[in-house]
C-alpha positions as CSV (number, residue, x, y, z in Angstrom):
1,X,-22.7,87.8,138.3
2,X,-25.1,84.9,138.4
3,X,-24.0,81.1,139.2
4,X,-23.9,80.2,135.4
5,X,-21.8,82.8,134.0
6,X,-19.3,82.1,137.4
7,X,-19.4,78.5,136.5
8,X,-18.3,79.2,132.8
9,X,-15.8,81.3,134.0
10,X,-14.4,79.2,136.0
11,X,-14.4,76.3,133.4
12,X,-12.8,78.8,130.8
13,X,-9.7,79.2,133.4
14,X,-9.2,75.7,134.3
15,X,-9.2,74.7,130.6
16,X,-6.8,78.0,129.7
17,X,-4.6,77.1,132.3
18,X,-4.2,73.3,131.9
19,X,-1.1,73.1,131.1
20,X,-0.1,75.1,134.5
21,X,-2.1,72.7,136.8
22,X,-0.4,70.2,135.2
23,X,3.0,71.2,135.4
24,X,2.6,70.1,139.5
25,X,3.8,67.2,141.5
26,X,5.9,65.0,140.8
27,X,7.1,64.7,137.4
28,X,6.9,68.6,137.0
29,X,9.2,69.0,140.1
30,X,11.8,66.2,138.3
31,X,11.7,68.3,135.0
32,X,12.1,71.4,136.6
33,X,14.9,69.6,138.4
34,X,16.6,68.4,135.0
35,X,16.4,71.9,133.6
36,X,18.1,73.2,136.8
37,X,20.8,70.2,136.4
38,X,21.5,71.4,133.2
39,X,21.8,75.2,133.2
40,X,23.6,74.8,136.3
41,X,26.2,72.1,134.7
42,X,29.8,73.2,134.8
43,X,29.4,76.1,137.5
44,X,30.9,76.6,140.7
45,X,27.1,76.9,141.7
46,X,26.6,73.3,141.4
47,X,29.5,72.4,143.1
48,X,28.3,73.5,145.9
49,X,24.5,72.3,145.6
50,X,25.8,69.0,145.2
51,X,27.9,69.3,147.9
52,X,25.0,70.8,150.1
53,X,22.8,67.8,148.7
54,X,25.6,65.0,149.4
55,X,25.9,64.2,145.2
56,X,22.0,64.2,144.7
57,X,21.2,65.4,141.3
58,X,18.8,68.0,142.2
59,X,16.4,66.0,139.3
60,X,15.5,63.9,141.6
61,X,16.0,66.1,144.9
62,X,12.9,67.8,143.6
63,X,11.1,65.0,144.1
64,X,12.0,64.3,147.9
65,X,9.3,67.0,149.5
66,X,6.5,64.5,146.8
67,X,7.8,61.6,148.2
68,X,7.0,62.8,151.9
């Protein structure tokens, strides 16, 4: 495989796969947070999350390792 058809390739799975690289850092950790906040609403699951994460909402205990 020469260099131009590599470099195509490569461009083809960076623009397929946008929407993957962007789903990183920061905000996507605090949505995938919220999603886990909200399927986990009501359990005895979250109880003890919460309790393990001293009443953090784990929206924005997603975001602590970003923040480091």
């Amino acid at each position: 495989m020469n260099f131009t058809h590599r470099g195509i390739l490569v461009a083809f799975v960076v623009v397929a796969f946008r929407a993957s690289i962007l789903g990183y850092g920061p905000l996507g950790h605090e949505i995938v947070g919220a999603i886990a906040d909200e399927r986990l609403a009501n359990t005895p699951t979250a109880a003890k999350i919460y309790a393990l994460l001293d009443g953090i909402r784990l929206e924005k205990a997603a975001l602590i390792a970003d923040e480091i």
